[in-house]
C-alpha angles and dihedrals in degrees: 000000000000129000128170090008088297132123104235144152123237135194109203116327087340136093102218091184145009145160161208155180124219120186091258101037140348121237125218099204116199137166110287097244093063092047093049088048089059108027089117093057075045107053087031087059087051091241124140127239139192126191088279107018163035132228126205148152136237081245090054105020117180108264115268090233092051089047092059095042094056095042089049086047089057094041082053095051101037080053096052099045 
């Protein structure tokens, strides 16, 4: 599915995931909860995060294992809405 011009992946009526790439960063959007549960792993990667997302760069991705733990935090929350 796309939605605001981005790739993602929904459960239900929710997209539990998306992302994008700028000319100066790419962006992996999941669900807030997800990104509020591991702001610390966040912050201690020295990415950056908003409410809803984080913000990396092919030099300094985000950890695969990381990766997998947010978008199965999302999946968690959009399942139990």
């Amino acid at each position: 599915m796309v939605a605001y011009d981005m790739p993602g992946f929904r459960i239900g009526g929710t997209v539990v995931a998306s992302y994008a790439a700028f000319s100066r960063q790419c962006g992996l959007y999941v669900l807030a909860d997800a990104v509020a549960r591991y702001a610390d792993e966040i912050a201690a990667a020295g990415l950056k995060s908003t409410k809803t997302g984080i913000t990396f760069t092919p030099r300094r991705p985000i950890p695969e294992d990381l990766v997998e733990r947010l978008a199965r935090a999302s999946r968690e929350t959009a399942a139990g809405s």
